[in-house]
Chimera marker file (.cmm) of the C-alpha trace (Angstrom):
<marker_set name="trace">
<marker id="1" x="63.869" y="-59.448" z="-17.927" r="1" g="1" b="0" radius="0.5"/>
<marker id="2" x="66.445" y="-62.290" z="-18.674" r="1" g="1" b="0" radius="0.5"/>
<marker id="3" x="65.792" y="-66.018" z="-17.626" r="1" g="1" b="0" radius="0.5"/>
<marker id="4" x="67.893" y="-69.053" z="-16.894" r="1" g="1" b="0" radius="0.5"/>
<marker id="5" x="66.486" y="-72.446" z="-16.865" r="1" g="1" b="0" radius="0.5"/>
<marker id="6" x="67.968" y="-75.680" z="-15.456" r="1" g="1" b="0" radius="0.5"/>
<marker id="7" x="66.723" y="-78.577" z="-17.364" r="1" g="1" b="0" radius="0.5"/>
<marker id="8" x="67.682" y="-80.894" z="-19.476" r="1" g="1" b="0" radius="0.5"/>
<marker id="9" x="68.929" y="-80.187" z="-23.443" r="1" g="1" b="0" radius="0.5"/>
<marker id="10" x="66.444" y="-81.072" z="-25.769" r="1" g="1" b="0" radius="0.5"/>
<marker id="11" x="63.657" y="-82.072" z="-23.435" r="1" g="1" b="0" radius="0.5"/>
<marker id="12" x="60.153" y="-80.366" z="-24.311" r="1" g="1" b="0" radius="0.5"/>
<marker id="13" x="60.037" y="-78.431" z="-20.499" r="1" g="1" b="0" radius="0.5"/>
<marker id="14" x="62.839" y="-76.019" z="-21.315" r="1" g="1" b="0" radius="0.5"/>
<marker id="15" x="62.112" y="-75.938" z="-25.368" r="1" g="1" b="0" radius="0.5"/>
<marker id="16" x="58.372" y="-74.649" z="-24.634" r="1" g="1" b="0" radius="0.5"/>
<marker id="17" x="59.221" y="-72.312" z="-21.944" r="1" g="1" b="0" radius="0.5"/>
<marker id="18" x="61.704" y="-70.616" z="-24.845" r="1" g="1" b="0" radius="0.5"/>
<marker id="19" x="59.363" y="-70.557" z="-27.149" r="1" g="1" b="0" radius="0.5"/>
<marker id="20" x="56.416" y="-68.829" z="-24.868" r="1" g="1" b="0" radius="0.5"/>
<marker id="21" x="59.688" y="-66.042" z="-23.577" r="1" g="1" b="0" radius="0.5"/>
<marker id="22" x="60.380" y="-65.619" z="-27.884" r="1" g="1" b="0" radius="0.5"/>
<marker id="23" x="56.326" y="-65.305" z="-28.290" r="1" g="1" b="0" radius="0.5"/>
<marker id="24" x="56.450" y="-62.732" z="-25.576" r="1" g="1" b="0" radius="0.5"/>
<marker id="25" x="59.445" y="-60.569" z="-27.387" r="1" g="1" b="0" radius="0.5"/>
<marker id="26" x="61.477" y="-61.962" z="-24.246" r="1" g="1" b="0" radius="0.5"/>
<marker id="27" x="65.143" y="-62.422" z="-24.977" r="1" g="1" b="0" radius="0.5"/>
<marker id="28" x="66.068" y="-66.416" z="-24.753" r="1" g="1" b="0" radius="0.5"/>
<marker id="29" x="66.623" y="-67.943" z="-21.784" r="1" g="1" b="0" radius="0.5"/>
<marker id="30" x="69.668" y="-69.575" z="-21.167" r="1" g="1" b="0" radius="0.5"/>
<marker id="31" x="69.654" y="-72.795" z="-20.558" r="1" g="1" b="0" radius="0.5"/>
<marker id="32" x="71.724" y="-74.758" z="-17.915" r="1" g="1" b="0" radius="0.5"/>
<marker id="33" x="72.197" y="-78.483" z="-18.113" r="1" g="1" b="0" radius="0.5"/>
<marker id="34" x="70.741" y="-80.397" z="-15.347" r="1" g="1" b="0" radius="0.5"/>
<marker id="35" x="73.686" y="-82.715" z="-15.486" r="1" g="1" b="0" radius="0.5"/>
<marker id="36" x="76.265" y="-79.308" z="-15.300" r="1" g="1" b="0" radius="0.5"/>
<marker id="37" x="74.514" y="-78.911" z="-11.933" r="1" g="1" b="0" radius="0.5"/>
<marker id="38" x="74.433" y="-82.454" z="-10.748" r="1" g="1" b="0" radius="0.5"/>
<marker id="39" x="78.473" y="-83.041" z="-11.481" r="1" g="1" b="0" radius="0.5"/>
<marker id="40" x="79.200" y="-79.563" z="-9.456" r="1" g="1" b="0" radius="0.5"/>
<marker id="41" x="80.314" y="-77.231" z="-12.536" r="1" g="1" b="0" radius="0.5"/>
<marker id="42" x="79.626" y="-73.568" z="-11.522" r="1" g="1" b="0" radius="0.5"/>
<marker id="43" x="76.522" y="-72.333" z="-12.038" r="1" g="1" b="0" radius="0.5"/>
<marker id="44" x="76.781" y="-68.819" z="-13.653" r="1" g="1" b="0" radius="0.5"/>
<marker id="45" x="74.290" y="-66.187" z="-13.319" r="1" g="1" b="0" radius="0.5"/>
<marker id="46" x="74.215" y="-62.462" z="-13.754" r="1" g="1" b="0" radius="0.5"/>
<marker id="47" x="72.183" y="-60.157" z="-11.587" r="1" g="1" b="0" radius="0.5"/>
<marker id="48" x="68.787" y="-59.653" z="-12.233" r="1" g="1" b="0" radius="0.5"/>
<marker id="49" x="68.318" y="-63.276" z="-13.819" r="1" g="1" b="0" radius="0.5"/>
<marker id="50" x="65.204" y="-65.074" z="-12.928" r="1" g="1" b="0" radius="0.5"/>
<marker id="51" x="66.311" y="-68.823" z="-12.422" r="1" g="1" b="0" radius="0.5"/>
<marker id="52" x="63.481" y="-71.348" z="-13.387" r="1" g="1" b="0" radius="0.5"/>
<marker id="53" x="64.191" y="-74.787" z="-12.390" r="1" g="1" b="0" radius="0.5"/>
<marker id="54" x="62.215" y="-77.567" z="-14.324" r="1" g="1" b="0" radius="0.5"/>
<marker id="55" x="62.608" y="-81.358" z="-13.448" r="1" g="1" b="0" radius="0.5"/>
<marker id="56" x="65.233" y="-83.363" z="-14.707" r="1" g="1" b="0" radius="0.5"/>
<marker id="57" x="62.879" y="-85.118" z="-16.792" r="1" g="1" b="0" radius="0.5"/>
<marker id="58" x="63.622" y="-88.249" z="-18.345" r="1" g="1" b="0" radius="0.5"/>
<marker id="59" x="67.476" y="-87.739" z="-19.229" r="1" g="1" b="0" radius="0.5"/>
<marker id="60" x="69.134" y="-90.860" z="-18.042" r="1" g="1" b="0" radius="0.5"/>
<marker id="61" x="72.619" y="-89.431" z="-17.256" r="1" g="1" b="0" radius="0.5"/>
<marker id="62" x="70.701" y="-86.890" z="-14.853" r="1" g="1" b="0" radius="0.5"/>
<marker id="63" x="69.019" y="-89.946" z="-13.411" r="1" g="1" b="0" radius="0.5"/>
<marker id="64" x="72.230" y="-91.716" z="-12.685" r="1" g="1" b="0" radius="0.5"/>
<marker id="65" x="73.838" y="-89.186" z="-11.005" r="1" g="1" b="0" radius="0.5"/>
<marker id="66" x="70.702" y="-88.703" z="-9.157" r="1" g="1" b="0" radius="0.5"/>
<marker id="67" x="69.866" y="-91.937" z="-7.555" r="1" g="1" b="0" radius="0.5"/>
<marker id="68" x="73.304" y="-93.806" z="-8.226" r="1" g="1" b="0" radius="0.5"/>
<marker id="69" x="74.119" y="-96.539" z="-10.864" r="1" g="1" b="0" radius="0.5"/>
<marker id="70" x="72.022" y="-99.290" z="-11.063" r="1" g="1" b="0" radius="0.5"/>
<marker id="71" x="68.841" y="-100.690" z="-13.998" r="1" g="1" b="0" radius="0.5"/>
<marker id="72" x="67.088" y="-97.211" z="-14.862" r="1" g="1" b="0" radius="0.5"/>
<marker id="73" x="63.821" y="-99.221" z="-14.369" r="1" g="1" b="0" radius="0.5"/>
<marker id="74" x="64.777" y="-100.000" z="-10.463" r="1" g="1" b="0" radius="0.5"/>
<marker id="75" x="62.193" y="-98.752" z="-8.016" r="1" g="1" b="0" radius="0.5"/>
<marker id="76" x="64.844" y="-98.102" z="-5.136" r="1" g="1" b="0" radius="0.5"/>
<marker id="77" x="67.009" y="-94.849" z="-4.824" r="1" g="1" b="0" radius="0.5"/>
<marker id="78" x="64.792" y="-92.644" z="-3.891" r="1" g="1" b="0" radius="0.5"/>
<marker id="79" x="66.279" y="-91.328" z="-0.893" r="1" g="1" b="0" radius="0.5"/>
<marker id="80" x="69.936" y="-90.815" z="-2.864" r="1" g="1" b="0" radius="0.5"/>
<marker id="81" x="67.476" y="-89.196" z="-5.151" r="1" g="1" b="0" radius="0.5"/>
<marker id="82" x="66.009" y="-86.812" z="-3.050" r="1" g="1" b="0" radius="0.5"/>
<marker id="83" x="68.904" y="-85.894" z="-1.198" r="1" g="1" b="0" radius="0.5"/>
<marker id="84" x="70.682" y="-85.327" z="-4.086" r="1" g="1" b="0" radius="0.5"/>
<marker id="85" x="67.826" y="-82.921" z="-5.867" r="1" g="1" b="0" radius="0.5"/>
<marker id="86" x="67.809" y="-81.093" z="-2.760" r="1" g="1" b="0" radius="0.5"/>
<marker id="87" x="71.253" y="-80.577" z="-2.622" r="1" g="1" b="0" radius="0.5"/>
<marker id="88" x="71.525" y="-79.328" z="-5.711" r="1" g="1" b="0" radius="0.5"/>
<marker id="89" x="68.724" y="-76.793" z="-4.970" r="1" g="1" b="0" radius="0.5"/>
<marker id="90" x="70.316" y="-75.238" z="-2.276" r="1" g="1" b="0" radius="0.5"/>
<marker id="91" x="73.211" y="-75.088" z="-4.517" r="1" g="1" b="0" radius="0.5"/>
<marker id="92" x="71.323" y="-73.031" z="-7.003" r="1" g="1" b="0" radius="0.5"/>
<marker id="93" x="69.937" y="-71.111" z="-3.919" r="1" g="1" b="0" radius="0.5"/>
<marker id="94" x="73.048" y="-69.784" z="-3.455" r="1" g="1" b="0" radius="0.5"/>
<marker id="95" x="74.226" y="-69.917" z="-6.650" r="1" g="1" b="0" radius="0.5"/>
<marker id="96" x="71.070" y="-66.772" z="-7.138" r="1" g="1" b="0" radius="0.5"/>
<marker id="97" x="71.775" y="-65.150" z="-4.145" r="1" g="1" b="0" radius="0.5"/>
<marker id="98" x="75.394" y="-64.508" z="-4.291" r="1" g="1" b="0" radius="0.5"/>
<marker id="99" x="74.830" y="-63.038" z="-8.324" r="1" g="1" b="0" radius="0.5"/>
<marker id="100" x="72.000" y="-61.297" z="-7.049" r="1" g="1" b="0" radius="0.5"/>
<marker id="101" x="69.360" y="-63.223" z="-9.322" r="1" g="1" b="0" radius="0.5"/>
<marker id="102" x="66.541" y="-64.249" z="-7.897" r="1" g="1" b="0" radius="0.5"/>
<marker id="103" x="65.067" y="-68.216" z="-8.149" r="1" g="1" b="0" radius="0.5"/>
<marker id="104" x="61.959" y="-68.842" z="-8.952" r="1" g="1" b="0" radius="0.5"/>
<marker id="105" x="60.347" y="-70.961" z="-6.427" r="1" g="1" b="0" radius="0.5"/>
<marker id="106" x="61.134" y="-72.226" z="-2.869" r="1" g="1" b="0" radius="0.5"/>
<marker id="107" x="63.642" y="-74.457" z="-2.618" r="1" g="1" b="0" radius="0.5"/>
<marker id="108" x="61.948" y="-75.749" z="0.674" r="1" g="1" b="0" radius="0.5"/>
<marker id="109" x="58.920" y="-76.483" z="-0.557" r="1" g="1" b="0" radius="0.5"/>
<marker id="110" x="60.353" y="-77.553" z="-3.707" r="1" g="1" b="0" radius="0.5"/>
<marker id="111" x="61.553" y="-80.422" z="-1.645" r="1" g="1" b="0" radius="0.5"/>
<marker id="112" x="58.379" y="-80.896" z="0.129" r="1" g="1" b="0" radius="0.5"/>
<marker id="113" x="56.432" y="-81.666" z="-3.216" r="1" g="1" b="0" radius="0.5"/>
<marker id="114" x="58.892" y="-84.669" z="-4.022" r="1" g="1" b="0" radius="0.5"/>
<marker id="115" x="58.627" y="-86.037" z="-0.792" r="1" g="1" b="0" radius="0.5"/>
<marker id="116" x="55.648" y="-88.036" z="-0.610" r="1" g="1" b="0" radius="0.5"/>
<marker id="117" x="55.459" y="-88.658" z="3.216" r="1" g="1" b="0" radius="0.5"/>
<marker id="118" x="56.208" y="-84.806" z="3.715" r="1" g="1" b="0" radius="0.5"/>
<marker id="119" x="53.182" y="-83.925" z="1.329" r="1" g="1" b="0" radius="0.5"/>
<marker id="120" x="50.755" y="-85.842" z="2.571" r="1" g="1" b="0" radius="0.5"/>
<marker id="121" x="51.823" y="-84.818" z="6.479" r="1" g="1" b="0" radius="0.5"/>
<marker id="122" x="51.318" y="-81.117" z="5.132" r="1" g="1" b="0" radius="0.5"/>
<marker id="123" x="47.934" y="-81.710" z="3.092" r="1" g="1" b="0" radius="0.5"/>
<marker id="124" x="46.862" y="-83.488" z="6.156" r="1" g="1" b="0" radius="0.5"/>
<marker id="125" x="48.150" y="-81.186" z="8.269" r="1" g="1" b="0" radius="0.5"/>
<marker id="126" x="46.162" y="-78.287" z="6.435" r="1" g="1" b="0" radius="0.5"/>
<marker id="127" x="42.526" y="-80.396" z="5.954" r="1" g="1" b="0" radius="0.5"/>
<marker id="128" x="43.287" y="-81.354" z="2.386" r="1" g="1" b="0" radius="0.5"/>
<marker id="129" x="41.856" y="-85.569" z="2.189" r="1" g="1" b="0" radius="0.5"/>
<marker id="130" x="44.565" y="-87.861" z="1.210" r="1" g="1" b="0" radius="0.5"/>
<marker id="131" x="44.649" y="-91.130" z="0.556" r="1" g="1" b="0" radius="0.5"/>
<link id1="1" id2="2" r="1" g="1" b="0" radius="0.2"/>
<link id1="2" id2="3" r="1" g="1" b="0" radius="0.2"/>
<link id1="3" id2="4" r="1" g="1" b="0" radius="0.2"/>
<link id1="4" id2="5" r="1" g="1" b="0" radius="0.2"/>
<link id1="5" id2="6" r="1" g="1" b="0" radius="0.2"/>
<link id1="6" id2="7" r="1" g="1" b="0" radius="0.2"/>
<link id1="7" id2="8" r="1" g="1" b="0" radius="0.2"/>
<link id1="8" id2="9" r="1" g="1" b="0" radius="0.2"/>
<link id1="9" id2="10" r="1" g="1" b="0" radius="0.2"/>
<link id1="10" id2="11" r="1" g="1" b="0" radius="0.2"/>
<link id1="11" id2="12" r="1" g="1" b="0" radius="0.2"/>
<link id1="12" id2="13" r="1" g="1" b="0" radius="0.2"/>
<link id1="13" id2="14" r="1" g="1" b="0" radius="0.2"/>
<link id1="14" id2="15" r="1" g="1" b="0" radius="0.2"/>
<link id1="15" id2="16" r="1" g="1" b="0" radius="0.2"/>
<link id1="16" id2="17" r="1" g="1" b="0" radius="0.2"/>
<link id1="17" id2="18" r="1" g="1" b="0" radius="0.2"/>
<link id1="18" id2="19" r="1" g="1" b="0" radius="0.2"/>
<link id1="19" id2="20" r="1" g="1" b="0" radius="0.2"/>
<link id1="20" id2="21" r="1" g="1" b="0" radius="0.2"/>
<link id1="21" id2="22" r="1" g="1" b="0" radius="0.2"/>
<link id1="22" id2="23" r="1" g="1" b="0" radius="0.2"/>
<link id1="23" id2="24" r="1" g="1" b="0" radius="0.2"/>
<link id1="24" id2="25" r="1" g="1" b="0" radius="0.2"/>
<link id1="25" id2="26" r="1" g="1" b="0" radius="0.2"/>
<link id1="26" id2="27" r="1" g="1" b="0" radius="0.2"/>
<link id1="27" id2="28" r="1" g="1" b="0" radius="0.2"/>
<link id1="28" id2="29" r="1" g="1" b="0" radius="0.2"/>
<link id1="29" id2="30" r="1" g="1" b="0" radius="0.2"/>
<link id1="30" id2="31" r="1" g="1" b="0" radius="0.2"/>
<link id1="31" id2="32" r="1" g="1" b="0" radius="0.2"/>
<link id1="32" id2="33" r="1" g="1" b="0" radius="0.2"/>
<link id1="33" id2="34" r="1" g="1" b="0" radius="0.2"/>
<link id1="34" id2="35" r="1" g="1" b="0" radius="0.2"/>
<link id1="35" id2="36" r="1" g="1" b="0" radius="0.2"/>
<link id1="36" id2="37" r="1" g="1" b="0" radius="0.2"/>
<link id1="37" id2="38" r="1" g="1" b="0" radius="0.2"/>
<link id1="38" id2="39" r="1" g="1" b="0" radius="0.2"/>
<link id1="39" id2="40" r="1" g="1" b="0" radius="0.2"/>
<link id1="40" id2="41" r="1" g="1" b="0" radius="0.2"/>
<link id1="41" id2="42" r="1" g="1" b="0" radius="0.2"/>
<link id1="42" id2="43" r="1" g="1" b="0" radius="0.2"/>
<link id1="43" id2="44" r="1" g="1" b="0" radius="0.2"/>
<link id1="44" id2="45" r="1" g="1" b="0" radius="0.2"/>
<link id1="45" id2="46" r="1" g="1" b="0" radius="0.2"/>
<link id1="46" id2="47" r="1" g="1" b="0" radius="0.2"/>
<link id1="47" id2="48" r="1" g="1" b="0" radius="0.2"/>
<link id1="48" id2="49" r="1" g="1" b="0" radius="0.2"/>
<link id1="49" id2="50" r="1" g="1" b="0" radius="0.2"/>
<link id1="50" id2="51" r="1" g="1" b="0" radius="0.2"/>
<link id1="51" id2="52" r="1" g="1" b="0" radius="0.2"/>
<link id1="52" id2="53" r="1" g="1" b="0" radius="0.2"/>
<link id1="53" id2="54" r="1" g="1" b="0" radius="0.2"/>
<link id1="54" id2="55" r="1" g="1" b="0" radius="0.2"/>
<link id1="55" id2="56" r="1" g="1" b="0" radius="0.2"/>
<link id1="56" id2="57" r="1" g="1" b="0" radius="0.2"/>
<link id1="57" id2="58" r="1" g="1" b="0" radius="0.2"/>
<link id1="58" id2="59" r="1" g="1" b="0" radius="0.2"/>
<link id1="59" id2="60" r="1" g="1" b="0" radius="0.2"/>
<link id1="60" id2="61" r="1" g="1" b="0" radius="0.2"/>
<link id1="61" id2="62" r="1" g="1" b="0" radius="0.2"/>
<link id1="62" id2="63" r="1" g="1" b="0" radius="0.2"/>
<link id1="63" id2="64" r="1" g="1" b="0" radius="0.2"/>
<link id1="64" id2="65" r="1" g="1" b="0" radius="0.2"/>
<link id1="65" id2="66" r="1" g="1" b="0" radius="0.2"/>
<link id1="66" id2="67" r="1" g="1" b="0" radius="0.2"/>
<link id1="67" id2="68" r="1" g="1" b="0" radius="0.2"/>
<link id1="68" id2="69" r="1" g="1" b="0" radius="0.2"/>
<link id1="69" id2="70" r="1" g="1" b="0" radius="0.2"/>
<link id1="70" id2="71" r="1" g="1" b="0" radius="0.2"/>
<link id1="71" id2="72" r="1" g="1" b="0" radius="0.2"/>
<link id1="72" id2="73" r="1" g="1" b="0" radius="0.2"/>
<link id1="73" id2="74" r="1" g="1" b="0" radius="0.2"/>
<link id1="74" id2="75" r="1" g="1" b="0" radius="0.2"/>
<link id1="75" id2="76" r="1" g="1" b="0" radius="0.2"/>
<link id1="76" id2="77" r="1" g="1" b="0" radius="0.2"/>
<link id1="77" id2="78" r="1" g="1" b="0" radius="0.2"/>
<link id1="78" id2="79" r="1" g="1" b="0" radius="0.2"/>
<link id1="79" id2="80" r="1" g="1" b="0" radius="0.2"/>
<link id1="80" id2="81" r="1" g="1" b="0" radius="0.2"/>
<link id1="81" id2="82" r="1" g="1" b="0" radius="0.2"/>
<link id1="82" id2="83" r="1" g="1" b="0" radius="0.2"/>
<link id1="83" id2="84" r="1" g="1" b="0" radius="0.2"/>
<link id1="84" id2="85" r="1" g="1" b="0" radius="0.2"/>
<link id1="85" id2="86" r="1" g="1" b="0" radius="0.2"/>
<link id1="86" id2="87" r="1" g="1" b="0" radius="0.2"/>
<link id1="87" id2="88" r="1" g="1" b="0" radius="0.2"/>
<link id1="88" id2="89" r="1" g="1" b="0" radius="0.2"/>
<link id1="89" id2="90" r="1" g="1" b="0" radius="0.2"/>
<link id1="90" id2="91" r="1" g="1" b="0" radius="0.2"/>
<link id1="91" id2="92" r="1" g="1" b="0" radius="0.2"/>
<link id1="92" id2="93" r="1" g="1" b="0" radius="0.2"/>
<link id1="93" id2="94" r="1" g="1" b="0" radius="0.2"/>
<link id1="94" id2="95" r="1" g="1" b="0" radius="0.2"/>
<link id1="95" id2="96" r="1" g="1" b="0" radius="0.2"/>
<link id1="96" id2="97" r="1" g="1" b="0" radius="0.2"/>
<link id1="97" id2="98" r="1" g="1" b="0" radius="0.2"/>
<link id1="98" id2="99" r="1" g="1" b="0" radius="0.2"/>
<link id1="99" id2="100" r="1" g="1" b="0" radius="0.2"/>
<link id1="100" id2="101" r="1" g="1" b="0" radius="0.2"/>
<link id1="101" id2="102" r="1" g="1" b="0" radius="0.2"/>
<link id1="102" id2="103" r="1" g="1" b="0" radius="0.2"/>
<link id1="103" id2="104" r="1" g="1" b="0" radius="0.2"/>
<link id1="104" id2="105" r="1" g="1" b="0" radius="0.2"/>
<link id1="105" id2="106" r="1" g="1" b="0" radius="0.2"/>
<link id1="106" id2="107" r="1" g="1" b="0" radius="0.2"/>
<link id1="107" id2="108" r="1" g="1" b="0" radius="0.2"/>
<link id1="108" id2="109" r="1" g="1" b="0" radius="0.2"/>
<link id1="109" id2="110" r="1" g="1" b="0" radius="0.2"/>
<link id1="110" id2="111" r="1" g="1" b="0" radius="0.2"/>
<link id1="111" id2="112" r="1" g="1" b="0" radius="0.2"/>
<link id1="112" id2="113" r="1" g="1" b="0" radius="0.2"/>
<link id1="113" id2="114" r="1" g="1" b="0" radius="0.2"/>
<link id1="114" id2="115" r="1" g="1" b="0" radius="0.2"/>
<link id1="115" id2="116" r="1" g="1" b="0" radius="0.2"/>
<link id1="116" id2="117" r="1" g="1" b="0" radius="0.2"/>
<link id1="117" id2="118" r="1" g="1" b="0" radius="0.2"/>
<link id1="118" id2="119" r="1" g="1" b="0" radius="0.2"/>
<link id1="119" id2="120" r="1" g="1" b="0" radius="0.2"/>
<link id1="120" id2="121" r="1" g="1" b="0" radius="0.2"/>
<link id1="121" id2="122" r="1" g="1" b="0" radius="0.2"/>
<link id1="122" id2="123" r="1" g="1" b="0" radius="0.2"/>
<link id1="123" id2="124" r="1" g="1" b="0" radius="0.2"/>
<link id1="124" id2="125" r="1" g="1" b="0" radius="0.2"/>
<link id1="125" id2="126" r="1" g="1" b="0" radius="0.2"/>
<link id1="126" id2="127" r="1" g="1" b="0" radius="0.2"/>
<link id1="127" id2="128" r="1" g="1" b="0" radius="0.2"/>
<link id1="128" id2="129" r="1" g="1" b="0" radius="0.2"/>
<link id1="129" id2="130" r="1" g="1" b="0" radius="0.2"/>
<link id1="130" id2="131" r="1" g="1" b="0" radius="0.2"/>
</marker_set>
């Protein structure tokens, strides 16, 4: 069993899921750069890899191509974010399908979970309270 990871070099996400696959006599996962993905570069995957996505975390050169230039402490661009993330999911969708690998996670309700309206329409939607 191989893994890939998108996140982001360095950040704790992707350094603590390698240590947990060495811990487990799993081979090291390789990691691909959140930023790689966000500029378009190729993702490469062989078959059988098991793509884990973590968040782009707090790497501000991911955030900028994310939601656009502009003061990283800004409150706005979170539609260019979204779009963006999601976009980039499908992407690695893809990316899994065509090398036969398979992705960890649905990309659709991936999206869901950082939409807030969408969330709370399907917690609602399934009796869950929200506020």
């Amino acid at each position: 069993m191989t893994f890939a990871v998108v996140g982001t070099p360095g950040d704790r996400r992707p350094a603590l899921f390698a240590a947990a696959c060495r811990s487990s006599g799993l081979p090291e996962p390789r990691l691909i750069a959140w930023t790689d993905v966000l500029r378009g570069a190729e993702i490469v995957l062989r078959p059988g890899d098991l793509l884990r996505v973590d968040s782009p975390g707090e790497d501000p050169e991911a955030d900028v191509l994310l939601r656009g230039p502009g003061a990283p402490a800004r409150v706005g661009g979170g539609a260019r974010w979204h779009r963006t993330f999601t976009a980039a999911l499908g992407r690695l969708s893809a990316a899994a399908s065509a090398a036969g690998a398979r992705l960890l996670g649905d990309v659709e309700e991936t999206a869901v979970m950082f939409d807030k309206r969408l969330a709370h329409a399907r917690l609602q939607a399934a009796g869950v309270p929200v506020p």
